[in-house]
N, CA, C and O atoms as a GROMACS GRO file, in nm:
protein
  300
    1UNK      N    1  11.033  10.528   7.325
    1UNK     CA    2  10.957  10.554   7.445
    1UNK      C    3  10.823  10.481   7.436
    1UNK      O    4  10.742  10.506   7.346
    2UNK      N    5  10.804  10.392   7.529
    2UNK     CA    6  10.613  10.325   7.527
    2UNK      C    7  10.541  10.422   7.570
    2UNK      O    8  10.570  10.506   7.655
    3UNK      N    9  10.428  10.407   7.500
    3UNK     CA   10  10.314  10.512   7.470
    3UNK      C   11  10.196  10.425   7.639
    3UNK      O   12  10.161  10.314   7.677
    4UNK      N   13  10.185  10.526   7.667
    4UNK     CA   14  10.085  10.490   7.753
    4UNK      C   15   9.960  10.426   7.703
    4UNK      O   16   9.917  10.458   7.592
    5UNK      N   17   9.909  10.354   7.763
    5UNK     CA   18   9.763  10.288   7.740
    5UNK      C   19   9.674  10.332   7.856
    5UNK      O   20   9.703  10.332   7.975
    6UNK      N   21   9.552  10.371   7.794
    6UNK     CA   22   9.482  10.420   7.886
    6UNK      C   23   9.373  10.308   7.915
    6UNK      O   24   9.317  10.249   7.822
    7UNK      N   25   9.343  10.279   8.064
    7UNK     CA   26   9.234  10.193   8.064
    7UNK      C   27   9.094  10.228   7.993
    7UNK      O   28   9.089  10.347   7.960
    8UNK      N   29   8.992  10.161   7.966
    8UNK     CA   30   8.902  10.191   7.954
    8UNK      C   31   8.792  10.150   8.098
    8UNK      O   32   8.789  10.032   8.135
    9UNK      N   33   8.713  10.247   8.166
    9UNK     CA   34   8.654  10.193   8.279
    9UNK      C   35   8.550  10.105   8.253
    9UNK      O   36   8.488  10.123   8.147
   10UNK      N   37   8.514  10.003   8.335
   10UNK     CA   38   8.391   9.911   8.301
   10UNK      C   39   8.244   9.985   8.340
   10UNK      O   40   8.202  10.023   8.449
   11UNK      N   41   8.174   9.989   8.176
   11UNK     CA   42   8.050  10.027   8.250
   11UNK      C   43   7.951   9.970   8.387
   11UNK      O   44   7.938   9.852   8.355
   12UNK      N   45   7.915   9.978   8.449
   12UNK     CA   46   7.812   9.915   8.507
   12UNK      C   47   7.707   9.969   8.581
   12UNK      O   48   7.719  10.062   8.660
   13UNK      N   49   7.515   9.858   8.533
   13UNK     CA   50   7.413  10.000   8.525
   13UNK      C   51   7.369   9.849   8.621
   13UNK      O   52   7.353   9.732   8.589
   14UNK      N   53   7.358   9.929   8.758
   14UNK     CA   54   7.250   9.854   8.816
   14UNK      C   55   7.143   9.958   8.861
   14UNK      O   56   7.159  10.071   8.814
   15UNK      N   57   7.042   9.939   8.942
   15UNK     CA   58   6.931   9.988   8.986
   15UNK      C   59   6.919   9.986   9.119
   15UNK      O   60   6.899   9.878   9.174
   16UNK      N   61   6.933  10.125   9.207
   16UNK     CA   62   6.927  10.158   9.294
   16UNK      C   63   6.779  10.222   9.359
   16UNK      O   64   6.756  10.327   9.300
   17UNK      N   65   6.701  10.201   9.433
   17UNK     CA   66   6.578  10.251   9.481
   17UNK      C   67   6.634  10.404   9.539
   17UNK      O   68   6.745  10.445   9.573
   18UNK      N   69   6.478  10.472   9.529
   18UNK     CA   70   6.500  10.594   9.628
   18UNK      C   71   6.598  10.579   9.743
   18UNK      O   72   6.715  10.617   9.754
   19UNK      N   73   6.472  10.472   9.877
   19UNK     CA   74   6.501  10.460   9.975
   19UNK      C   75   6.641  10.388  10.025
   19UNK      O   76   6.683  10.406  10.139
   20UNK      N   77   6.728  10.282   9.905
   20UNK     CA   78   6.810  10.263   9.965
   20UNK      C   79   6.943  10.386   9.911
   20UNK      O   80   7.036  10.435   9.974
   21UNK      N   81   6.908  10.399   9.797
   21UNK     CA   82   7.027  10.604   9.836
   21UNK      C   83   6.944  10.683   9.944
   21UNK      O   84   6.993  10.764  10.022
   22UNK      N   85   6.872  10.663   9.941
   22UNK     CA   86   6.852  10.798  10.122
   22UNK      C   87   6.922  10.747  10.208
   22UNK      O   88   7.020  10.811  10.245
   23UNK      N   89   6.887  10.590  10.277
   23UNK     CA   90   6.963  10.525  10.366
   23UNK      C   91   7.152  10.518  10.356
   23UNK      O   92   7.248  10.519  10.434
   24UNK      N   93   7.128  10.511  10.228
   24UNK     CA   94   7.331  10.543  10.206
   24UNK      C   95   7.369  10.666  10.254
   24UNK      O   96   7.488  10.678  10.285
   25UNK      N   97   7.270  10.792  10.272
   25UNK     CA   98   7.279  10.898  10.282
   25UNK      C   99   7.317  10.930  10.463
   25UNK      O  100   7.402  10.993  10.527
   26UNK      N  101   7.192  10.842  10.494
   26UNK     CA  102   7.178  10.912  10.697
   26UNK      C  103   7.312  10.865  10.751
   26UNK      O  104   7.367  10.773  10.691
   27UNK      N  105   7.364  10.913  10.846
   27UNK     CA  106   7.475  10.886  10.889
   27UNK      C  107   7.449  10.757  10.990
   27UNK      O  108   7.377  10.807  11.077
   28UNK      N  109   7.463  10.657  11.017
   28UNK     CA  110   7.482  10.588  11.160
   28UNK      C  111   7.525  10.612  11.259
   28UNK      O  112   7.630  10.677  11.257
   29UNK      N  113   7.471  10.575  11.385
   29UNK     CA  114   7.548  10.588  11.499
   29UNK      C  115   7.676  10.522  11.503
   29UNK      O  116   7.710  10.440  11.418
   30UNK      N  117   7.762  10.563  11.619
   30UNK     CA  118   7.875  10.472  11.646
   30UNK      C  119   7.900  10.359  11.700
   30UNK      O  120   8.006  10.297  11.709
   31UNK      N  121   7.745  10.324  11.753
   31UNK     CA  122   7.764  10.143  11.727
   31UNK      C  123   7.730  10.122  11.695
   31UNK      O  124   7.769  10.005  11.683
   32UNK      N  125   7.597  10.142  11.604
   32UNK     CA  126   7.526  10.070  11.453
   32UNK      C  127   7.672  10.067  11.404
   32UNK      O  128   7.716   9.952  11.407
   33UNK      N  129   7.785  10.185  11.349
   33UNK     CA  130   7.855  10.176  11.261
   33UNK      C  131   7.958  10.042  11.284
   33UNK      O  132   7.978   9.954  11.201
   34UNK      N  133   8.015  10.050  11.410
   34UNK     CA  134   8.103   9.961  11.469
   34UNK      C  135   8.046   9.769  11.412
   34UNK      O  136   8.116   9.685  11.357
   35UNK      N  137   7.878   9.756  11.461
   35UNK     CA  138   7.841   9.636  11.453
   35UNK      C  139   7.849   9.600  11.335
   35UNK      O  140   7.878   9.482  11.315
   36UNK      N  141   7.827   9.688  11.220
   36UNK     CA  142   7.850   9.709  11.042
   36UNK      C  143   7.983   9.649  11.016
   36UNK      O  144   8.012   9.531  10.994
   37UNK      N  145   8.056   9.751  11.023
   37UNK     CA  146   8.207   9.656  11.033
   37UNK      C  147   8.217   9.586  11.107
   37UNK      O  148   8.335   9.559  11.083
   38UNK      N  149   8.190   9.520  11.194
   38UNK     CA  150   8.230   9.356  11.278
   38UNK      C  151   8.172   9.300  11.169
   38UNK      O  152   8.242   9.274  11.071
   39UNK      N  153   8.037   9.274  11.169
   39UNK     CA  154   7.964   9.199  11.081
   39UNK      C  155   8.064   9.159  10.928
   39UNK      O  156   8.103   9.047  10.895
   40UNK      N  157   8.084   9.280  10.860
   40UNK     CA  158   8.124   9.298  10.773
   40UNK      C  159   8.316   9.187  10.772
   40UNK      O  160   8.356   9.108  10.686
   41UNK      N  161   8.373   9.223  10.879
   41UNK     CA  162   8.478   9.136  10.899
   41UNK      C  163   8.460   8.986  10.951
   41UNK      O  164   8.545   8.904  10.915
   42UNK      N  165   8.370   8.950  11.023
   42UNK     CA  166   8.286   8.848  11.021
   42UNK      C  167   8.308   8.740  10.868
   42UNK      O  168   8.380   8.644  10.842
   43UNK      N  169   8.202   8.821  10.788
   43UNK     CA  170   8.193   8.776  10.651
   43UNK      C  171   8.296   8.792  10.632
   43UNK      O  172   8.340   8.729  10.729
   44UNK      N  173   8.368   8.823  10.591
   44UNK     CA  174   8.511   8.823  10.512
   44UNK      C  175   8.546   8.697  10.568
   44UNK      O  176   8.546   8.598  10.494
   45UNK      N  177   8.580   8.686  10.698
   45UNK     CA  178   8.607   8.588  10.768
   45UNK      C  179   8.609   8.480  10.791
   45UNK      O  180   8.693   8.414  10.852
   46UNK      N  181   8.467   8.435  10.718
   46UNK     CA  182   8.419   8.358  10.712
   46UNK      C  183   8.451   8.266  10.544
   46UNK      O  184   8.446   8.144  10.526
   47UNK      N  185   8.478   8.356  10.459
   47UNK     CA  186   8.511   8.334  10.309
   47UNK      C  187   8.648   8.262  10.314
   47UNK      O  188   8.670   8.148  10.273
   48UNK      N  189   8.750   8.359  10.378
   48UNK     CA  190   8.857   8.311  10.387
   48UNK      C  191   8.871   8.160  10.486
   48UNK      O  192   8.940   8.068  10.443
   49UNK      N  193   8.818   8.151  10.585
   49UNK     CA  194   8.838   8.030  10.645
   49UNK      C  195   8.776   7.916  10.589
   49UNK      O  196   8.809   7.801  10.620
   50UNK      N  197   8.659   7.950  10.481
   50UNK     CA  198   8.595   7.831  10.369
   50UNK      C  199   8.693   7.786  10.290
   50UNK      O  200   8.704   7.666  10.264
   51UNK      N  201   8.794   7.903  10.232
   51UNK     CA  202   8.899   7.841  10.146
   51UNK      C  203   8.983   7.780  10.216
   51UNK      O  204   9.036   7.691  10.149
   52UNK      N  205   9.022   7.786  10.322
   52UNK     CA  206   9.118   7.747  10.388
   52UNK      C  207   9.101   7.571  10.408
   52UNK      O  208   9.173   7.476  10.376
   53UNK      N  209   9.006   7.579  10.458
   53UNK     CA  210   8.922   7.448  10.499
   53UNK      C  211   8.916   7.350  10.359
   53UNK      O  212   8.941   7.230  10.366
   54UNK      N  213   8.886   7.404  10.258
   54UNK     CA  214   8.879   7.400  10.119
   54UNK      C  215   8.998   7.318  10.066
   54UNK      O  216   8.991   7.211  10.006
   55UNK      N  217   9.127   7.396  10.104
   55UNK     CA  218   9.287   7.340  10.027
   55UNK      C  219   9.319   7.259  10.145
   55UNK      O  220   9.362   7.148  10.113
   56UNK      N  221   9.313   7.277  10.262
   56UNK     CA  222   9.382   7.148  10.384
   56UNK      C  223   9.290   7.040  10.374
   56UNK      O  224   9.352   6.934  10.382
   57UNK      N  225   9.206   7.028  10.364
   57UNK     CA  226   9.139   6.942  10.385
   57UNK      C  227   9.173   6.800  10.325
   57UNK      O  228   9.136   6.693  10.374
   58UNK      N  229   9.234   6.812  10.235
   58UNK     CA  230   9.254   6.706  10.171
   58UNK      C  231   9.404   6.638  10.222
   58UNK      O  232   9.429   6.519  10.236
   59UNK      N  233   9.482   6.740  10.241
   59UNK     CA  234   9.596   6.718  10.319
   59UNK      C  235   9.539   6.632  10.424
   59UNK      O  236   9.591   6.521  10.435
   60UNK      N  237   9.424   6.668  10.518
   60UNK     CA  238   9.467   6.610  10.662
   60UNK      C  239   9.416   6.475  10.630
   60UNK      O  240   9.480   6.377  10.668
   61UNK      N  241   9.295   6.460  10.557
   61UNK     CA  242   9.281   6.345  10.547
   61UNK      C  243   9.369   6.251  10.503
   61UNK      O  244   9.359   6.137  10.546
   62UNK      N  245   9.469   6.283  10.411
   62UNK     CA  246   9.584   6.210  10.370
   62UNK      C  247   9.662   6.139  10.488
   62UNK      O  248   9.685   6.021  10.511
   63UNK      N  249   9.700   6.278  10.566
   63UNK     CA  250   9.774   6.277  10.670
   63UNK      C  251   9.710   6.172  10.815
   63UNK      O  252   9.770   6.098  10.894
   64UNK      N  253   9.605   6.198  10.805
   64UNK     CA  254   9.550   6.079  10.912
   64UNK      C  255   9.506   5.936  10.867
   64UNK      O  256   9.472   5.837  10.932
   65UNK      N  257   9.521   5.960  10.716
   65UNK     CA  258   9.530   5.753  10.670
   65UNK      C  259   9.646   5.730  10.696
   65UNK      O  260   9.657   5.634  10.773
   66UNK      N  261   9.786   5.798  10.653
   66UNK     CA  262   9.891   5.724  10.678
   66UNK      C  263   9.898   5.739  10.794
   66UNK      O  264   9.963   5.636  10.817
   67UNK      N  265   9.877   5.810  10.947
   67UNK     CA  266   9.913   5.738  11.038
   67UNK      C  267   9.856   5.636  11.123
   67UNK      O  268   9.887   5.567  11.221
   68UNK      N  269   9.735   5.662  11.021
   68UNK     CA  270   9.655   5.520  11.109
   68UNK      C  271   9.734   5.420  11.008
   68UNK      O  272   9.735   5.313  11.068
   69UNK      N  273   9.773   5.411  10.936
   69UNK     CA  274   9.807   5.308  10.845
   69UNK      C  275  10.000   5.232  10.892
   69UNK      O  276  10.062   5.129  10.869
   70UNK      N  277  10.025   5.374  10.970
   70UNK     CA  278  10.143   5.326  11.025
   70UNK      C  279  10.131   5.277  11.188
   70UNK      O  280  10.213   5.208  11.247
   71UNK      N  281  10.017   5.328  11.237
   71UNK     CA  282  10.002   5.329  11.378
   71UNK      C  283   9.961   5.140  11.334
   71UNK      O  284  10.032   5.089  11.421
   72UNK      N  285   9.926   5.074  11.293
   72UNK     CA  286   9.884   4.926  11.245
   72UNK      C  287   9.953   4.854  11.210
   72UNK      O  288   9.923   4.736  11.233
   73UNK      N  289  10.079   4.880  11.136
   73UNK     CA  290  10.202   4.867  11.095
   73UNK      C  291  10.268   4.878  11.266
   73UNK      O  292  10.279   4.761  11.302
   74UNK      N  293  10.299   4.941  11.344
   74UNK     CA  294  10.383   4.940  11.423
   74UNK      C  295  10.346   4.817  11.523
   74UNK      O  296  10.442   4.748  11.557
   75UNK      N  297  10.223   4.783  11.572
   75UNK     CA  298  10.186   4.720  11.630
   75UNK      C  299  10.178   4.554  11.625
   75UNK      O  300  10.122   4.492  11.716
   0.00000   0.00000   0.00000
């Protein structure tokens, strides 16, 4: 029978001010909260379409030498 392994959790000590745990604390309204998450999916949004842009990119440029390279050729 395998013996379980237990993780060990990662410590981590950062430094939090008073004021921003109070502010974690107050509740938001429901469109402060709403604009939070847009924003928040926004950014995400924005990460993922950098990578994206990131791995094609090289493709298209490929892709538009050879057809200029055939569009010259045909002619």
């Amino acid at each position: 029978m395998a013996q379980s392994q237990q993780l060990e959790r990662p410590r981590l000590r950062g430094h939090i001010s008073r004021r921003q745990r109070h502010q974690a604390l107050v509740p938001l309204r429901a469109a402060a909260s709403r604009k939070l998450a847009l924003i928040v999916g926004y950014q995400a949004m924005a990460l993922i379409n950098r990578d994206i842009a990131r791995v094609f990119t090289p493709c298209e440029e490929e892709a538009e030498r050879r057809l200029t390279k055939f569009r010259r050729t045909k002619h």
